[in-house]
N, C-alpha and C positions, 0 to 999 in steps of 0.2 A: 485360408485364402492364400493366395501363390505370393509368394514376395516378386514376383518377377515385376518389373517398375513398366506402366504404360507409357505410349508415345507422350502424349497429352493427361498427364496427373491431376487429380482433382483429390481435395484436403482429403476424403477418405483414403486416399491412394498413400498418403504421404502417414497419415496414423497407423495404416495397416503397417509400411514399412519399417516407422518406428518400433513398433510391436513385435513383430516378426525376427527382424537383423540388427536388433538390440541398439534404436538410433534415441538421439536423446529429442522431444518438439515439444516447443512450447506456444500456443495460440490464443488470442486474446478475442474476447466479444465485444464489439462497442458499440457507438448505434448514434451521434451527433455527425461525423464526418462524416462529409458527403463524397464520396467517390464515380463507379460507375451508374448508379442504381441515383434516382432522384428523392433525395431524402427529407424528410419533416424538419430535422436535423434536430431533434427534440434530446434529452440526456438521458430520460428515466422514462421506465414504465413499455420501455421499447420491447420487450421481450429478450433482451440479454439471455437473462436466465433460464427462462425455458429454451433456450436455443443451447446453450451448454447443457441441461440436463437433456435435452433431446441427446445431444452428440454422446453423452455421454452413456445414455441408453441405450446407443447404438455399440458404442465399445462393448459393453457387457451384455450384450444379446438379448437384450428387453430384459436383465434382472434390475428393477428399480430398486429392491435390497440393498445391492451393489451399489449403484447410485448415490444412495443415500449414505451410507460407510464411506465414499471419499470426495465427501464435498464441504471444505475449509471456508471459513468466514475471516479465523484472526491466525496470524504466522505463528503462535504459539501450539497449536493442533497440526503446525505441519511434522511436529516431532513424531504423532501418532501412525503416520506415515512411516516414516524412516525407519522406527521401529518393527516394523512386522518383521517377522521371522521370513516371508517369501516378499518377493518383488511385488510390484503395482503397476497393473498395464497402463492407468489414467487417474487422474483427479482432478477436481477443480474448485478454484479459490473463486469466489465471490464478492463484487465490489470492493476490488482493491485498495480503491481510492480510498475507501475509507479507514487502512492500515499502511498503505505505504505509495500515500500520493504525495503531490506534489510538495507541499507541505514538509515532507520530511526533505526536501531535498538535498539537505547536507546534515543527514542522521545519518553516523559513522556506522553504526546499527545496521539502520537499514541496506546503507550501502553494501555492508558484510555480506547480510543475509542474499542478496539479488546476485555476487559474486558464488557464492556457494552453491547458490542453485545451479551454477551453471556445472558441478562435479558429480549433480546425484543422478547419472544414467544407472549407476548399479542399483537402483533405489525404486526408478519409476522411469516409464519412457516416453508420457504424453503429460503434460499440463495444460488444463484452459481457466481463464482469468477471464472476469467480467473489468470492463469501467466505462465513462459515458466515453470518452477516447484516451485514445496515449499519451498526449496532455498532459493528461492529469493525475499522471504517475511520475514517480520518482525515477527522473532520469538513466541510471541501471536498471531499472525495472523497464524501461519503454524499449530499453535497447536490450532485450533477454528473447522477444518474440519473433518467431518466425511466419505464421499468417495474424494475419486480421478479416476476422468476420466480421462483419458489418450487415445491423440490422436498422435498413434506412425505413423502413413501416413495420408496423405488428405481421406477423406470419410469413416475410421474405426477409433472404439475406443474401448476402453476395460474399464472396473469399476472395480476398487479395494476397498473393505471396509478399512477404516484405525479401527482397534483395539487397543485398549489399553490394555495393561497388568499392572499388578502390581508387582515389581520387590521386593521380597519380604525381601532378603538381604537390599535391601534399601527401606522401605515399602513407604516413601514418593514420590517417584518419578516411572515415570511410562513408558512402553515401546512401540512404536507403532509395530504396524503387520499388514501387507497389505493380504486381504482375498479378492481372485479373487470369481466376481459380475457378469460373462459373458462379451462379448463383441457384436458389433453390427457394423452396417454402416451408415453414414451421407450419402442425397443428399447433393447437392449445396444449397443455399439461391433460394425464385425466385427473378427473373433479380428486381422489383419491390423493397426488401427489402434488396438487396446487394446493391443498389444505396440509402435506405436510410441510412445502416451500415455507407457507407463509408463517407458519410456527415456529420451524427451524429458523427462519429469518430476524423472526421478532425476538428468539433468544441470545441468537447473535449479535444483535442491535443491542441489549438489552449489556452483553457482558463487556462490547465493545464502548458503550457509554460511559463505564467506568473510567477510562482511559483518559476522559476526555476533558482538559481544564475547565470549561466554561459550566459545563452540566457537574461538575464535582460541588459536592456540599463542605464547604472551607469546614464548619465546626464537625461534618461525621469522618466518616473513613475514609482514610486517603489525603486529610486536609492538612493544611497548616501546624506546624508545632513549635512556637514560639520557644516553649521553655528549652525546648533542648540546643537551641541556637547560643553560640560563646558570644561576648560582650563586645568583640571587635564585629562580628557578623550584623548583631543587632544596630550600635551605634550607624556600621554601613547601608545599612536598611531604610534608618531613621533619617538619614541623610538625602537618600534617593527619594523617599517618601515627601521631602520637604522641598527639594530643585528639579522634581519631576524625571531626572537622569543624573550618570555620573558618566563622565566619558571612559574609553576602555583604556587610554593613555594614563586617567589619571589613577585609575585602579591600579596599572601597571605600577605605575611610580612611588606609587605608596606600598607595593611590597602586599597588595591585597587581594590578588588574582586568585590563589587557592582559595580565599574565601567565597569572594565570588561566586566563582564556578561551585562550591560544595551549595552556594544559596541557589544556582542554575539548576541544580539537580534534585534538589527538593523544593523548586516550584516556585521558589520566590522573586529569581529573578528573568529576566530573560534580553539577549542583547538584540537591537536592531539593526537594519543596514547603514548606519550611520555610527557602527559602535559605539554604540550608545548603552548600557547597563540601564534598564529601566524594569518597574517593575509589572507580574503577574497580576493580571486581572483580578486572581482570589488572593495576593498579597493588597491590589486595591484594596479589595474588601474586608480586607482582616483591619487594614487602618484605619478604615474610614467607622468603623466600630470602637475604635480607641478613642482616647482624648488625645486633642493634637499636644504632640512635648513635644519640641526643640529643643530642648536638654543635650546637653553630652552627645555633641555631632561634630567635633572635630577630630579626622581621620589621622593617627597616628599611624607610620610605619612599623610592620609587625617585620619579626627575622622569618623569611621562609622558609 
């Protein structure tokens, strides 16, 4: 297909050019915002997904093979990407939300990760991402995309360009504007590839639950490990456990913020918007298994 660019582009116009003259686009599916199109304004079940495998069957000339080889559920399998030995005209990650939504919003991680994407034209030259909207992603993440498709009922969508403006009262920072792209109709998946959606889906779900504090079994794997925690950690625990919080002033002041933070990162503790140190749902539950001791809770300053 000609790279030459039409008066009036429509999103295939803008993937073909990606593809073609080596541009980098990234396009998100979502389906509660309401835009041009009058919407249910529902989150789920909206056909997201089949609207990005549609697109994406279209990149690859009805190979659903293909398809299926570049469609990401968690940011760990994007490395399998990067790895090929040849470039990737397309792929697509699926329900973001559930890997790098809002949630993470100040995961240094995350953050990383949604900067870096913005380097891998040598890599890949289309991304498309599902979520119920922009929302409810992680801040770097909402501002990575260049259209939004929008599925306001099962089987239509509509494409809005996102624009940025330059707000010139504050020249650093900058505005989005949604510029209507047309609209269209999905079929269904065939019965064939909706049976392998829903498999590939539910194992995705399945690895991605691991992940996840509330669904982790404190005593299997991934849990809790008391013994290997040092005596100042513990006693700090036993403390939090007993005044419901510690404030993050007084962590500081005692010289106990390393510790801390090592208990942040194995799960035990977590801070609030009130810097507050308080503790993990599965640290609840590891204690509320114990016998209550207030024993040996007076916080000594440790040398950092």
């Amino acid at each position: 297909m000609s790279s030459k660019f039409p008066e009036k582009p429509q999103i295939l116009d803008y993937i073909n050019l990606a593809i073609k003259d080596n541009y980098l686009l990234y396009i998100l599916i979502t389906s509660s915002a309401q835009a041009k199109v009058k919407s249910l304004g529902l989150d789920y079940g909206m056909g997201k997904s089949t609207r990005m495998l549609w697109m994406l069957n279209t990149i690859y000339a009805g190979n659903w093979e293909k398809v299926k080889r570049n469609m990401v559920a968690r940011p760990v399998t994007i490395r399998q990407i990067l790895d090929r030995p040849f470039k990737t005209m397309a792929w697509g990650w699926d329900d973001m939300q559930a890997t790098v939504g809002k949630d993470k919003q100040h995961d240094p991680k995350v953050r990383e990760l949604a900067y870096y994407m913005t380097t891998l034209r040598p890599y890949y030259n289309v991304m498309i991402g599902t979520a119920p909207h922009r929302g409810m992603l992680q801040k770097d993440f909402r501002d990575l995309f260049h259209f939004e498709v929008i599925t306001p009922v099962r089987g239509r969508y509509e494409v809005q360009q996102l624009k940025r403006w330059i707000d010139y009262k504050k020249p650093t920072r900058t505005k989005d504007r949604l510029r209507y792209r047309g609209e269209g109709f999905s079929m269904a998946l065939p019965n064939y590839m909706e049976v392998w959606y829903q498999a590939w889906r539910h194992k995705q779900n399945q690895l991605i639950r691991k992940s996840i504090t509330l669904l982790k079994d404190v005593d299997g794997e991934g849990g809790l490990d008391w013994s290997s925690l040092s005596d100042v950690q513990k006693v700090l625990l036993k403390r939090i456990n007993r005044d419901a919080y510690i404030r993050y002033e007084t962590v500081q002041r005692k010289g106990l913020t390393r510790e801390a933070k090592a208990l942040q990162k194995g799960g035990w503790l977590v801070m609030d918007r009130n810097r507050k140190w308080t503790l993990t749902i599965m640290a609840d539950t590891y204690f509320e298994g114990l016998k209550k001791d207030t024993s040996d809770i007076t916080l000594t300053t440790t040398v950092s």
